[in-house]
C-alpha positions in Angstrom: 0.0 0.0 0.0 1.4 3.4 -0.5 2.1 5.7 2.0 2.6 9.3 2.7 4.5 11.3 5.6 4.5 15.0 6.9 8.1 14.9 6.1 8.3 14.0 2.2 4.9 16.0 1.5 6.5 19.0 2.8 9.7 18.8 1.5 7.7 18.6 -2.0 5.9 21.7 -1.1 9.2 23.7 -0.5 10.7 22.4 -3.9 7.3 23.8 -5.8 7.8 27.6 -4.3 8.6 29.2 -7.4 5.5 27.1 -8.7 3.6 29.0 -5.9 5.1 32.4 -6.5 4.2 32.2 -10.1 0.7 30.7 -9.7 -0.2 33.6 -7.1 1.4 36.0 -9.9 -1.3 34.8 -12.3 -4.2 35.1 -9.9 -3.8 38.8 -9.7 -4.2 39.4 -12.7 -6.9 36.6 -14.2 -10.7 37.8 -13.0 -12.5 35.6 -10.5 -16.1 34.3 -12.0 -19.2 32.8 -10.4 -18.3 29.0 -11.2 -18.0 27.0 -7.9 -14.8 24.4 -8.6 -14.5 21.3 -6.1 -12.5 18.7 -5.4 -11.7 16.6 -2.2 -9.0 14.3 -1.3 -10.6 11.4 -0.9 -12.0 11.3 -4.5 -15.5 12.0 -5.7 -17.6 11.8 -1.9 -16.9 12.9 1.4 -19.1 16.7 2.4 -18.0 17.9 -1.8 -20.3 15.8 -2.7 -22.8 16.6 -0.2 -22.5 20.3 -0.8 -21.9 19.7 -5.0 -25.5 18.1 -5.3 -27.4 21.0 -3.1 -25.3 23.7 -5.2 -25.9 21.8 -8.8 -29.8 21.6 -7.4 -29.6 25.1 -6.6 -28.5 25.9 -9.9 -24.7 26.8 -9.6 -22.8 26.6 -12.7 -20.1 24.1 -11.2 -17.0 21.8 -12.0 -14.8 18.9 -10.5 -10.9 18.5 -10.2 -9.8 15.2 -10.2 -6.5 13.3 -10.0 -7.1 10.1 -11.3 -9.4 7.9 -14.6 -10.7 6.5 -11.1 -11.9 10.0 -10.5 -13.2 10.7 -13.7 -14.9 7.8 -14.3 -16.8 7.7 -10.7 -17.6 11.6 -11.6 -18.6 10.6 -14.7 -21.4 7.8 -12.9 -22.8 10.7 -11.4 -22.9 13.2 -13.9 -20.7 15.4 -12.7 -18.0 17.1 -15.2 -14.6 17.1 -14.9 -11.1 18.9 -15.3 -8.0 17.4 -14.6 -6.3 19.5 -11.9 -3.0 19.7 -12.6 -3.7 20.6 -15.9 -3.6 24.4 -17.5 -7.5 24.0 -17.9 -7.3 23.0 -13.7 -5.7 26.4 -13.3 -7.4 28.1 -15.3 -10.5 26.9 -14.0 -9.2 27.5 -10.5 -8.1 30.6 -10.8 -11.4 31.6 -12.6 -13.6 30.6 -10.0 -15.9 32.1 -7.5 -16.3 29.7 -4.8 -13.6 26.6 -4.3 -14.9 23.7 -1.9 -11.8 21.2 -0.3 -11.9 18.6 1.6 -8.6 18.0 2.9 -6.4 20.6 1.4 -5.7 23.2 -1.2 -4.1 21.0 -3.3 -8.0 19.2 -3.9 -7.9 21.8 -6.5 -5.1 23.5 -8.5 -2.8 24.1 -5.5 -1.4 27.0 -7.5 -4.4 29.3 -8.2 -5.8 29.6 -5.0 -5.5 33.0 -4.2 -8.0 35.5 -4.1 -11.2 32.7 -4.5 -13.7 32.4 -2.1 -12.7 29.1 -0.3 -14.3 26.6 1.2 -12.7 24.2 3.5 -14.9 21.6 4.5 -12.4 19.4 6.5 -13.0 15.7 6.4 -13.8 14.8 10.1 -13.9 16.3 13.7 -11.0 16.3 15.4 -9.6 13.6 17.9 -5.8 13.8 17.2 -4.6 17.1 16.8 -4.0 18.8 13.4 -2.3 21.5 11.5 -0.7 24.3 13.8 -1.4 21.9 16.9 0.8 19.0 16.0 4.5 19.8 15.6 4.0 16.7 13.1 2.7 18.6 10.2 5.8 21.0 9.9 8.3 18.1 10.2 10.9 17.6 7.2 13.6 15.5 5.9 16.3 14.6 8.4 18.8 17.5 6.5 21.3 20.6 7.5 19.3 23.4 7.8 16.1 21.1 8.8 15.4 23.5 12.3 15.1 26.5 10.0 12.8 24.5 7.3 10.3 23.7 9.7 9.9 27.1 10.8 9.5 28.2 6.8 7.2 25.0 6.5 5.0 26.8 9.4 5.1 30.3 8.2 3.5 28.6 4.9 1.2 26.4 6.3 -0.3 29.3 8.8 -0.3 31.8 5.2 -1.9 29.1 2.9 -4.8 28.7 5.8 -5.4 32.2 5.9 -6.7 32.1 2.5 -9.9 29.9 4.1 -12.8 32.0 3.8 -15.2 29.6 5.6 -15.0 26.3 7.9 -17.8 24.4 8.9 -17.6 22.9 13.0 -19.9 20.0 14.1 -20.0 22.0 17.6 -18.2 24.8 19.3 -16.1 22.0 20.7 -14.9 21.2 17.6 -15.0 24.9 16.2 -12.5 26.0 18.8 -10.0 23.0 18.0 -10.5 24.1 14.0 -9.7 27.7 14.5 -7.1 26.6 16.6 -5.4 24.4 13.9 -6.0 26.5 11.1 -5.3 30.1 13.5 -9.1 31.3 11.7 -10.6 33.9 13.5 -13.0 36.5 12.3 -16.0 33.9 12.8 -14.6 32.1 9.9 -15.6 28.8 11.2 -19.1 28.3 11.8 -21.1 25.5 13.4 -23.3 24.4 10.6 -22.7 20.6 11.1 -20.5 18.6 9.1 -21.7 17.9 5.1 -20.2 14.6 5.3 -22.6 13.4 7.9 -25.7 14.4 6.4 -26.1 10.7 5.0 -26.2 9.3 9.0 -29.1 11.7 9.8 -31.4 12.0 6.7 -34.2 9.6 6.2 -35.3 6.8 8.6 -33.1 4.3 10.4 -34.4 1.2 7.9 -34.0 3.6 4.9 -30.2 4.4 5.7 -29.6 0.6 6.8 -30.8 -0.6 3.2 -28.7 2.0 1.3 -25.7 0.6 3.0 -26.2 -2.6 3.3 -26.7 -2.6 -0.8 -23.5 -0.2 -1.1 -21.5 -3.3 1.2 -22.6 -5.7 -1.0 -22.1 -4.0 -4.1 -18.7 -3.0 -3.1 -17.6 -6.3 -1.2 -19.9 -9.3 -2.1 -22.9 -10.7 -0.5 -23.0 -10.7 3.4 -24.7 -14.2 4.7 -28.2 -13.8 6.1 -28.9 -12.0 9.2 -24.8 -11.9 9.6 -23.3 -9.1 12.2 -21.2 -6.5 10.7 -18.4 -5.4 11.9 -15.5 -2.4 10.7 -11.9 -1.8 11.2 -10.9 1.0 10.9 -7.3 2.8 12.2 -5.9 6.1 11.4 -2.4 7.1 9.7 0.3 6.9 11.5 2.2 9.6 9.3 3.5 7.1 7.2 4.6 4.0 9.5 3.2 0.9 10.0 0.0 -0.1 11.4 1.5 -1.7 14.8 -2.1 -3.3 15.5 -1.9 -5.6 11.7 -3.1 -8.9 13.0 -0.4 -11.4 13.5 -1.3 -14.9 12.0 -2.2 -16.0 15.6 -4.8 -13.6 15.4 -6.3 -14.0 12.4 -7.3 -17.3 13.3 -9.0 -16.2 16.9 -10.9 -13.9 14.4 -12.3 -15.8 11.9 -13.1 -18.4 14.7 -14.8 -15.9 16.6 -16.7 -14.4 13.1 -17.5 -17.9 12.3 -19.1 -18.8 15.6 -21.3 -16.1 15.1 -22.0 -15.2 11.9 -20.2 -12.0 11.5 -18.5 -10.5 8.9 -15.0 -8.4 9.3 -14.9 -5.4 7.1 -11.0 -3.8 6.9 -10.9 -0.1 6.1 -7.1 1.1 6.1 -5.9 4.4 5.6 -6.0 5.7 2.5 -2.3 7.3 3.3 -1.5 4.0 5.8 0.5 1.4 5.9 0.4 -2.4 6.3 -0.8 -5.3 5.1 -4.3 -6.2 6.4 -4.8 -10.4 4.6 -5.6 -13.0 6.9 -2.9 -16.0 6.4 -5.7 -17.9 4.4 -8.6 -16.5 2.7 -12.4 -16.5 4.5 -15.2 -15.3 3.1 -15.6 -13.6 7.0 -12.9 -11.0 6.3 -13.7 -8.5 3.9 -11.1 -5.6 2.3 -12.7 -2.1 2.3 -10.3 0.2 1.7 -10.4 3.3 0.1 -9.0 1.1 -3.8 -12.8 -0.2 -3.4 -14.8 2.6 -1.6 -13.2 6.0 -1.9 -16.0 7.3 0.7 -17.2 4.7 3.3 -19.4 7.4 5.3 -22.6 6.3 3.4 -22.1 2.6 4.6 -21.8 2.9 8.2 -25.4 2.7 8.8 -24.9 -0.9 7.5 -21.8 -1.7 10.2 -23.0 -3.0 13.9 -19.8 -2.7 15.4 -16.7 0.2 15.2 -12.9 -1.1 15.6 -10.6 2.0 15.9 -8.2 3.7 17.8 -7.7 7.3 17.2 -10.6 8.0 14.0 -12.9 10.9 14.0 -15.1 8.1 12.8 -15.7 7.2 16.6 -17.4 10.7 16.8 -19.6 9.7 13.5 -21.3 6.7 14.0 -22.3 7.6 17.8 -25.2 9.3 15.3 -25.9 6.0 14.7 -25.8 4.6 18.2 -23.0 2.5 16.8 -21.0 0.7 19.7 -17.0 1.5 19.6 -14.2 -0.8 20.5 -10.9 0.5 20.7 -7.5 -1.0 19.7 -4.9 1.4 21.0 -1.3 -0.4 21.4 0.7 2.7 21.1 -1.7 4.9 22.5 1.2 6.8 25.1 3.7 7.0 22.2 0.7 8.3 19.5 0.2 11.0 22.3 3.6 12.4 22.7 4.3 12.4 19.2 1.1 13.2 17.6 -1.2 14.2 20.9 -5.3 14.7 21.4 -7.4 17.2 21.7 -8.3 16.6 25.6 -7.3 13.2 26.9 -8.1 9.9 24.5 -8.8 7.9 27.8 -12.4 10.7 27.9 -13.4 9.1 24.1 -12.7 5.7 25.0 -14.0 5.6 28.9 -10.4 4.3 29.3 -12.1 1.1 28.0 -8.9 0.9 25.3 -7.4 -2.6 24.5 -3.8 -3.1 23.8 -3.6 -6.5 21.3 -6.4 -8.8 19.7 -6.7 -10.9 21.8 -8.3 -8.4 24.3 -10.0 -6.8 21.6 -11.3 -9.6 20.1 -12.3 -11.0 23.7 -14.5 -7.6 23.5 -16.1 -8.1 20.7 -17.6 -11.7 21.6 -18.6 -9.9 24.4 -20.3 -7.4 22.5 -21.9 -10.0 19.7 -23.3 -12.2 22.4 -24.1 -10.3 25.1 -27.6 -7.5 24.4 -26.7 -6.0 27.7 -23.1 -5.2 26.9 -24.0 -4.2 23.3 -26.7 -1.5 24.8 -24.1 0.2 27.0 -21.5 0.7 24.5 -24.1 2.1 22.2 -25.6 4.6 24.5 -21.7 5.3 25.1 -21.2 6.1 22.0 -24.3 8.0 21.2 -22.8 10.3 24.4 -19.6 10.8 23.1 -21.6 11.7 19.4 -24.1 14.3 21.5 -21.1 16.2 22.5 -19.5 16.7 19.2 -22.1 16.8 16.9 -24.8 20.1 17.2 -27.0 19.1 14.7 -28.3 15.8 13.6 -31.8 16.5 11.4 -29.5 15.9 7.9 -29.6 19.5 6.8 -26.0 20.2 7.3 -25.2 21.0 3.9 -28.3 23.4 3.9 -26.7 25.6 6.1 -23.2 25.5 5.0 -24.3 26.4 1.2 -26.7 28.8 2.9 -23.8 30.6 4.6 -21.6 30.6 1.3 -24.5 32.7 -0.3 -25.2 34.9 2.4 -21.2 35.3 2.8 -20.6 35.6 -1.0 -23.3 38.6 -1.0 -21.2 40.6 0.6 -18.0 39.6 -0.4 -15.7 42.6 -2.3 -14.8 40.2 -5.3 -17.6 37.3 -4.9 -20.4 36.8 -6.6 -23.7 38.6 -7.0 
């Protein structure tokens, strides 16, 4: 699987300077438009989408950036047109439009015509580990002379680049003030709207979203046996290293014993930017891969998944909308802290209920798919820790945000009218 570190990403960023320079040259002098541009790191989903079909429906003359023939043909499922990004129609459109929408970063569109647009950063998850200007990990770089002084340059950069965000939406002023905190946003540039992303775990009945998913799983991973327990993994990045929870062959066969016995079925969902290598030692029709090479967005299936695996996941914070019980697997949860660190203390998400190896985990999980009682705590646990992050949950997230873009781009100097 590839993978992707702080350090190489921003060591790439300091070689395309003059690349920067020039592209911010060009914006100054090419009129912004009223076309709304998107893209989104995570391919054609995530709250882009979300926000692209209320926009489209609300008659916005709009476009997609994409990286990939992945890209362009799941775009092209949906209707949506395309530019390739990193071409000179990507700039071009870029620096032409009105209103950009990210997910993750500016380089979800043209990375180089950014300046001077109305952008939307739409973030892709609320906060548990800390990010941008709170973690010392997203200014690291190469290992080289000089590196002390890099890392301040690679800060001064970052902090300028975020200043071009012209609006951020926050699940809750708990997660508002950790945005504008990472980002250093003031001026009430981040606004608690809800997340877009999570408008698919609150719209529409319980049955209706459990269908959609279930035939998303199944179109995406096979056919799940009847009346089968699902169940997801799902760890974060670990800036490029290893997974240090991967299963050991030992544990794979506890696993699909224990998914066997009764009738479960093990979805694996690895970082997109992770590393590892997630195959049981011999195939079983109980352990399914769901990574992002199948399902770039897997926020529409959740309502199909009984059980969360994770350890440090924003995702813990998303399903509680679902009542979804959360089991944590955590083994290097003091050194994750010192290098990476929380918002708060992970031992408040979990309940201090974290387990270590597999075994434990896995001894948890019987627990959960056998006992109702046990099953009925951790839910109304998790639905607790949701009810403090999350301010809205009647699915009209992506009303408000677009509705906050208009009202915003009204008054705007160089916006639209």
């Amino acid at each position: 699987m590839a993978s992707f570190s702080f350090g190489s990403g921003n060591a790439a960023k300091l070689l395309r300077m003059p690349l920067y320079a020039a592209g911010r040259i060009g914006t100054l002098v090419v009129p912004r438009g009223r076309r709304w541009v998107f893209g989104c790191g995570a391919g054609i989903g995530d709250g882009a989408l979300a926000l692209w079909r209320v926009a489209t429906d609300e008659g916005r003359d709009a476009v997609w950036l994409v990286s990939s023939a992945r890209e362009r043909a799941d775009a092209a499922s949906l209707g949506i047109p395309t530019i390739a990004k990193s071409s000179l129609r990507g700039w071009w459109a870029t620096a032409r439009a009105g209103v950009l929408v990210v997910t993750h970063g500016q380089g979800d569109v043209n990375r180089y015509a950014t300046s001077g647009a109305f952008l939307v950063q739409l973030w892709h998850g609320i906060p548990l580990k800390r990010i941008g200007l709170d973690s010392s990990a997203t200014t690291q770089v190469p290992d080289v002379p000089g590196a002390s002084l890099l890392r301040r340059l690679v800060g001064v950069l970052y902090r300028s680049t975020a200043q071009r965000i012209s609006l951020m939406p926050a699940a809750s002023d708990r997660s508002r003030g950790r945005l504008e905190s990472a980002f250093a946003l003031g001026g009430g540039r981040v606004i608690v709207t809800g997340e877009p992303r999570v408008d698919v775990l609150s719209a529409g009945t319980s049955d209706e979203r459990r269908q959609a998913a279930s035939v998303l799983l199944e179109a995406t991973a096979g056919p799940i046996p009847p009346n089968a327990r699902t169940v997801l993994y799902a760890p974060t990045w670990r800036d490029g290293a290893e997974d240090p929870a991967v299963p050991t062959a030992a544990d794979w066969v506890r696993i699909i014993a224990l998914l066997e016995q009764q009738n479960a079925v093990l979805f694996v969902r690895s970082h997109p930017l992770g590393a590892g290598s997630y195959q049981p030692p011999l195939p079983s029709a109980r352990v399914r891969m769901l990574g992002s090479d199948v399902l770039s967005d897997v926020t529409p299936a959740l309502p199909g998944i009984d059980v969360l695996i994770t350890d440090y996941s924003s995702m813990a914070y998303d399903v509680g909308l679902l009542a979804m019980p959360v089991l944590y697997l955590a083994p290097d949860a003091a050194d994750y802290a010192r290098t990476r660190g929380f918002y708060g203390r992970y031992e408040a998400v979990t309940g201090g209920s974290a387990t270590a190896d597999w075994p434990a985990l896995t001894d948890r999980l019987e627990s959960l798919l056998t006992d109702e009682r046990a099953f009925a705590e951790r839910s109304e646990q998790s639905a607790a820790l949701s009810a403090r992050m999350h301010a809205h949950r009647d699915g009209r997230n992506t009303r408000r945000v677009y509705d906050a873009i208009r009202a915003r781009m009204i008054s705007a100097p160089r916006g639209e009218r």
